[in-house]
N, C-alpha and C positions, 0 to 999 in steps of 0.2 A: 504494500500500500504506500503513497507517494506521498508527502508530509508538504502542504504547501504554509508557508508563513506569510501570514499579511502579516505586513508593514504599518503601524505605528503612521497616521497623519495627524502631524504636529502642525499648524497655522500660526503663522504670525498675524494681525491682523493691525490694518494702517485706513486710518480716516482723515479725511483734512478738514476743517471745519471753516465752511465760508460763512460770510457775514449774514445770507439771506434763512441758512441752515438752524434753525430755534430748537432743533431735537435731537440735536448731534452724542448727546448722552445716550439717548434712548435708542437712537439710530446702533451706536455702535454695541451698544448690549443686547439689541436682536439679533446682531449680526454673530454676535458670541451664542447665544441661544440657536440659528439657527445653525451653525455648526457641530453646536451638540449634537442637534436633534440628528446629523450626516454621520455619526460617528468621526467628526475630526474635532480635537483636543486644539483649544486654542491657547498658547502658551504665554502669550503675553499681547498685548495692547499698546500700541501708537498711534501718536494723535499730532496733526498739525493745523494752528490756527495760519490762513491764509484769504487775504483778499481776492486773488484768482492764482489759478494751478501757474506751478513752474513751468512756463514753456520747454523747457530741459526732460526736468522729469518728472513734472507735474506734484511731487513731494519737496522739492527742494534737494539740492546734494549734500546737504550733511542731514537733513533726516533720510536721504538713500543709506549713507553710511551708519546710520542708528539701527534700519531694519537689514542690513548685510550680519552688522554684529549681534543682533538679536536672534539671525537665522543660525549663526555659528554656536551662539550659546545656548540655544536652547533645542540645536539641532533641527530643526524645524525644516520639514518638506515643501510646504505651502504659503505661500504668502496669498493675504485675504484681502481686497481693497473695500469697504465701505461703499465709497462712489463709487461712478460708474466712469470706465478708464476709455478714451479713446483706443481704434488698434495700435495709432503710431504710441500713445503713454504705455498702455501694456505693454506692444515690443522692448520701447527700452525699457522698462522695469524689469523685465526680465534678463533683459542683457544685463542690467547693471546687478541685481540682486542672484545672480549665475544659477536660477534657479531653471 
């Protein structure tokens, strides 16, 4: 009989909070809730306040290097975004967090 092991999905999860956003608390604790509810373990929570996304990388590049080292520390498979990412912000979020 053939022994398959799932893998452990650990999520980082990163929200940015715009000024027009009033539920940004509540936003990012469903977002924790509905991960549970996927079976993936959310390890930790980032937050950025911003007037509009970083053209770059729509978090900013020292909170890209916040969630690089949050995925190393807490070993984390997944990165979660709150918003909703264009495909060019996704692409490089993924480039940048080598995930």
């Amino acid at each position: 009989m053939e022994e398959y092991k799932i893998e452990e999905r650990k999520a980082v999860l990163v929200g940015v909070q715009f000024p027009d956003n009033k539920d940004f608390s509540l936003d990012m604790e469903e977002l924790s809730g509905l991960c549970e509810a996927l079976s993936i373990r959310p390890v930790t929570s980032l937050s950025q306040s911003l007037v509009r996304e970083d053209s770059a990388s729509f978090i900013g590049s020292g909170k890209v290097e916040e969630v690089r080292e949050a995925i190393l520390f807490h070993e984390a498979n997944l990165v979660i975004f709150q918003n909703p990412l264009s495909p060019l912000s996704a692409s490089q979020s993924n480039k940048s967090t080598s995930l």
